[in-house]
N, C-alpha and C positions, 0 to 999 in steps of 0.2 A: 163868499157864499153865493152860491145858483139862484136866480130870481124865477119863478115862475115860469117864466119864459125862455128861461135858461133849462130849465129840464125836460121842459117841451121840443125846445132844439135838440139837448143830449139824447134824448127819449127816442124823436124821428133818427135820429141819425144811426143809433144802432141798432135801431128796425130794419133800416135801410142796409147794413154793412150786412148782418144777417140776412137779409132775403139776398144780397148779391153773393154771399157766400153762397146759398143754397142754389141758387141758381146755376153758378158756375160749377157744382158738386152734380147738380141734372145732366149740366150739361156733357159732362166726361162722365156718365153712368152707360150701362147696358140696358135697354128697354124690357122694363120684366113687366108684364110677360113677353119672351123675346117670341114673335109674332112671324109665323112661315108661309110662306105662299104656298100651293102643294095642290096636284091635282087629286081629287078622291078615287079615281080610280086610272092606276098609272102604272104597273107594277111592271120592271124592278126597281120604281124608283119612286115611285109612293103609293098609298091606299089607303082607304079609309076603316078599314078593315082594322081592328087592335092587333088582330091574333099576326098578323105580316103586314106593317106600315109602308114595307119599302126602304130602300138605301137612302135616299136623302132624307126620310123623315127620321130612318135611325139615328144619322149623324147628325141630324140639328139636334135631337134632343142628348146627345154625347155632347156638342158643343154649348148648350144651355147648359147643363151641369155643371161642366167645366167652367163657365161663369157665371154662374151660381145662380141663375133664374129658370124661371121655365119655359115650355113653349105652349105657344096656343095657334093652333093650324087655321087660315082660312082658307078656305077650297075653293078654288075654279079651275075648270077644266084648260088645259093648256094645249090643243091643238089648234088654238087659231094662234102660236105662238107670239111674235110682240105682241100683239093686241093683249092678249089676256098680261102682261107683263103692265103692258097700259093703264090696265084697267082694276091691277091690285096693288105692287109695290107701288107705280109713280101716282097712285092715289091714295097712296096712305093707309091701304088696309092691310098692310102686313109689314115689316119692317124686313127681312131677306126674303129672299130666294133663290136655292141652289140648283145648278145645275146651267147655270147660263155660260153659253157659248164666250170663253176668253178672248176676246176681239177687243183693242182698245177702243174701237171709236163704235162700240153695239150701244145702238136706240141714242144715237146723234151724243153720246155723251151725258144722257138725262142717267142713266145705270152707271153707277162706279162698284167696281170690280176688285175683290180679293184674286192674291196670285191663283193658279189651280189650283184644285186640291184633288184632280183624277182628270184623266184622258179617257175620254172614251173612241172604239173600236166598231168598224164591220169584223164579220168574222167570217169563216169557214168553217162549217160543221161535216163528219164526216165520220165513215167507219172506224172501230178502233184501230188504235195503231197508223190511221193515217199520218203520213209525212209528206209537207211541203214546202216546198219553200223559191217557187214561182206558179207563175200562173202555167207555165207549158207542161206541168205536174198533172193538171189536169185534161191535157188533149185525151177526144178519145172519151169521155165521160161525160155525162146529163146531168147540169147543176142547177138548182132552182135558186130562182129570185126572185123581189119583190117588181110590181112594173112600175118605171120610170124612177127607179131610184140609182146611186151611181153604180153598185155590182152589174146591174144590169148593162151599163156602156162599158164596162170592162171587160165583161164578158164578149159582146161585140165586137171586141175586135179580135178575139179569137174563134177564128172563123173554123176549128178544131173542137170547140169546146162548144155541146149543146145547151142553151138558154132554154129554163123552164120556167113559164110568168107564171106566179100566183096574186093571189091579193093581201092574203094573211101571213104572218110571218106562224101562226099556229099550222098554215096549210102545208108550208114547206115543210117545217120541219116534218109532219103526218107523213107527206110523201116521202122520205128523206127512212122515217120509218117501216113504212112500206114496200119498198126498195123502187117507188118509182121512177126515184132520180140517184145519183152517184155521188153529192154532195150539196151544201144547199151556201149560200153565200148571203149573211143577211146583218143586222143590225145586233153586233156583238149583245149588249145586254139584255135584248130581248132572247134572243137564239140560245145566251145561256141558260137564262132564265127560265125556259120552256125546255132545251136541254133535261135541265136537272131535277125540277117538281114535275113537269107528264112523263118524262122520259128515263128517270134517274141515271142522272148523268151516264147513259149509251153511247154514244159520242163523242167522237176526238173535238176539239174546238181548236182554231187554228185564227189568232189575232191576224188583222192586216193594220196595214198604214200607208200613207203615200196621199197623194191631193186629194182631197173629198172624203178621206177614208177614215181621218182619226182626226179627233176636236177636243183639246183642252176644256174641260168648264169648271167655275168659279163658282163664286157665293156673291150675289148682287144686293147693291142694297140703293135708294134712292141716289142721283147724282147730285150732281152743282145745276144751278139754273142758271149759272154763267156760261157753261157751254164750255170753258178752260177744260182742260185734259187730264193736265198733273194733278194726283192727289192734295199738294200740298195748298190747291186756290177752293178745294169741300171744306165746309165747316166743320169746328174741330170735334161737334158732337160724331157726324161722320166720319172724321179720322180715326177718332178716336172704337167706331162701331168694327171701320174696316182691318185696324191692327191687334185688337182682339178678338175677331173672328179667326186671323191668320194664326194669332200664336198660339189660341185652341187647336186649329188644324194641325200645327206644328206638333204637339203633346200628344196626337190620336193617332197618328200615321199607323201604329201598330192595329187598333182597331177596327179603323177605316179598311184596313186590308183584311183583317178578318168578316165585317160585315161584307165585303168584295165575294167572297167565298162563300158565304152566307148563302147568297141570290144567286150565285152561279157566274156569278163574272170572272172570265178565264185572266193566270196571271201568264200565260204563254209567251214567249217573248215576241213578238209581231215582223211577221214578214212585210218587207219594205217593194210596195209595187207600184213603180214607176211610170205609172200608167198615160200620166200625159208630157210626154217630152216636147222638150222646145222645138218647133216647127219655122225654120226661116229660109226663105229661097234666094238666099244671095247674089248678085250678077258677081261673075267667077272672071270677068273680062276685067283684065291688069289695064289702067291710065299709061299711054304711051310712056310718059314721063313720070315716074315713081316722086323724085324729088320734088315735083311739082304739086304731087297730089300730097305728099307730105305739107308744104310750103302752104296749102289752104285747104285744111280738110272738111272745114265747113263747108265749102262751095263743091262736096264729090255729091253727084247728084245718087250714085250708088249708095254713098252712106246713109244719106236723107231717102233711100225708100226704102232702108233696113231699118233706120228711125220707124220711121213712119209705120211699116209693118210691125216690128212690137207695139205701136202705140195702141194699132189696130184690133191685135190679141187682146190686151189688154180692157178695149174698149168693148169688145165680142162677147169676154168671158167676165167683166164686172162692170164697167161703168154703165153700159145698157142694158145689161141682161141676158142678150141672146140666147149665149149659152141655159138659161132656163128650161126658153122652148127644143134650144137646137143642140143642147148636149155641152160639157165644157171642151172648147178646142173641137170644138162639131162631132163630137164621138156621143152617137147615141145607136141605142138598139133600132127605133123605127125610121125604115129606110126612106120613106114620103119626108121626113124634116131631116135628114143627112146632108149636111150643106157638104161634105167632102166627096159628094157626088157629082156636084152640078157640073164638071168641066166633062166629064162623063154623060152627062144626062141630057146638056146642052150645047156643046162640042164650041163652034168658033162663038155662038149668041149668047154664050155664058156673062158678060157683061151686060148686054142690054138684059136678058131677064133677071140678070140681080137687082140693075138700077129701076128696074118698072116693077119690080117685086117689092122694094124698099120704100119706092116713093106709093107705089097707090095701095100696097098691101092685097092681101087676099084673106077679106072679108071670112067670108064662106069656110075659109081652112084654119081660121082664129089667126090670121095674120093681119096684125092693125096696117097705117099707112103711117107710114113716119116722116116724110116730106112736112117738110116745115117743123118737124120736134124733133131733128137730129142736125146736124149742120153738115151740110157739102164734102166738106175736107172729112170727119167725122166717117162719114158713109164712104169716104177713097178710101179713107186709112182700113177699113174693116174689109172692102174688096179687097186688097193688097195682102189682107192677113188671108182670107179665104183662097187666094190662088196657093196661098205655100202646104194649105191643107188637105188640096185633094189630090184623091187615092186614083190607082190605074183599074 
């Protein structure tokens, strides 16, 4: 027979069994209301608007049904991008957010990422019946684009093909309308988008792809605070968010391609443009002795400044940034920061003004000083990449 104090222990203890059952039942749930980041005014890809929400508001509330809660949007405007990423999901006030660039290692690992669930596209808009399928398609013809975006360094280097800068992706397409230009090269979901509700769909739309040009994006939802990579070191309420976002996606594919259509996003098959090829200036001079240079290939001083030169690329177009200011692979529209000019611009003192460029900067032209925040070898390796780049 239970003393007093025996049912007082029996009592706490399946108190206790019960709240860890429910807890662990919390913890492998779906947050309802499952909670969306979303800008209010974004369209084709959100709004605050009932009557047209936008493609990603559609499909979270296709994927809230499908797991059986609802959604409730919080709004902030997303052009200062991480940051506003900063500043909702990894603080809690929304539990996803779609559309984020598939990159394993985006926002240091603090975002963990479902597989894609759409690629997104520049495009080519153009009269009907257009056909292409390179860029030499368009020699001969006035394309408009946005300024400083990548169509624009593409277009550069056909020196065949005339660049038109506008500012608005609304502008181009108007001109585009107007017959001021011949075709307009811009930011696929926008360009369809406007395509089809100002324009009803008048326009060929012609997908691209190739570096810069086409971006997977996912469904993000908060990371690990451990900074680990793999799925499997998130907690399993997180795992548990990320593999039921995915096998919603999985069940909608039919949908998700109808909402595509919906907003105007082309399912065209996408021309592949190759636009920045690998650049390397190899010494072409044979080692007397072959066997030799086989017998220690670490010690060909040849090999190690073709090292060195990718490391250089490498370091131009992502580790420092350059490429920001100076186009990726130096291909940009504005000929003042065309670094595949200087050997042209500066004939044998091409080196000393790279190296008095790099160390003391130019102030005045938004060029910082890097001397002392880039290291030696660093700034040779990136000369080394810049001689293999310029043009005659």
């Amino acid at each position: 027979m239970l003393t007093l104090r025996g049912y007082i222990v029996f009592f706490l203890g399946f108190v206790l069994a019960c709240l860890s059952f429910s807890l662990a039942y919390a913890k492998d749930s779906i947050p309802s209301p499952l909670r969306v980041c979303a800008d209010p005014d974004n369209l084709p890809f959100s709004n605050e608007d009932p009557e047209r929400k936008g493609l990603y508001l559609d499909i979270a509330e296709l994927i809230a049904t499908k797991l059986g809660v609802q959604t409730e949007v919080f709004w902030w405007r997303t052009h200062s991008g991480k940051r506003a990423i900063r500043e909702t999901l990894l603080k809690g006030r929304c539990d996803i957010q779609l559309g984020v660039p598939f990159e394993p290692g985006f926002m240091a690992r603090r975002v963990a990422l479902t597989k894609p669930f759409l690629k997104l596209h520049y495009a080519i808009l153009g009269p009907p019946g257009m056909r292409l399928t390179k860029l030499a398609d368009l020699h001969g013809k006035k394309v408009g684009v946005l300024h400083n975006r990548p169509p624009q360094n593409v277009i550069a280097q056909h020196d065949q093909i005339t660049a038109q800068t506008y500012v608005k992706h609304q502008d181009v397409v108007t001109a585009l309308a107007e017959g001021e230009i011949d075709a307009a090269f811009l930011w696929g979901p926008v360009a369809g988008y406007y395509n089809k509700y100002q324009w009803h769909s008048q326009f060929e739309m012609i997908r691209t792809d190739g570096p810069q040009l086409g971006w997977p994006v996912a469904i993000g939802v908060k990371g690990s605070e451990t900074g680990l990579r793999h799925r499997q070191f998130l907690d399993s309420q997180t795992q548990f968010l990320l593999n039921s976002l995915e096998s919603a996606i999985d069940q909608l594919q039919d949908e998700i391609a109808s909402l595509k259509a919906k907003y105007g996003f082309s399912n065209s098959e996408p021309i592949f443009l190759d636009w920045l090829p690998v650049r390397l200036v190899a010494d072409t001079k044979s080692p007397a002795n072959s066997n030799a240079a086989q017998e220690q290939p670490q010690s060909d001083p040849v090999d190690q400044k073709t090292k060195d030169t990718v490391r250089g690329g490498k370091l131009f177009n992502g580790v420092y940034g350059c490429s920001h200011c100076h186009g990726p692979d130096g291909i940009i529209a504005q000929k003042k920061q065309d670094l595949r000019r200087l050997r042209k611009r500066y004939g044998e003192k091409f080196d000393e003004v790279f190296r008095t460029t790099v160390d003391n900067g130019r102030i005045s032209k938004g060029m910082p000083a890097w001397k002392g925040k880039i290291k030696d070898e660093d700034i040779e390796k990136i000369r080394l990449y810049l001689v293999t780049i310029q043009v005659d």
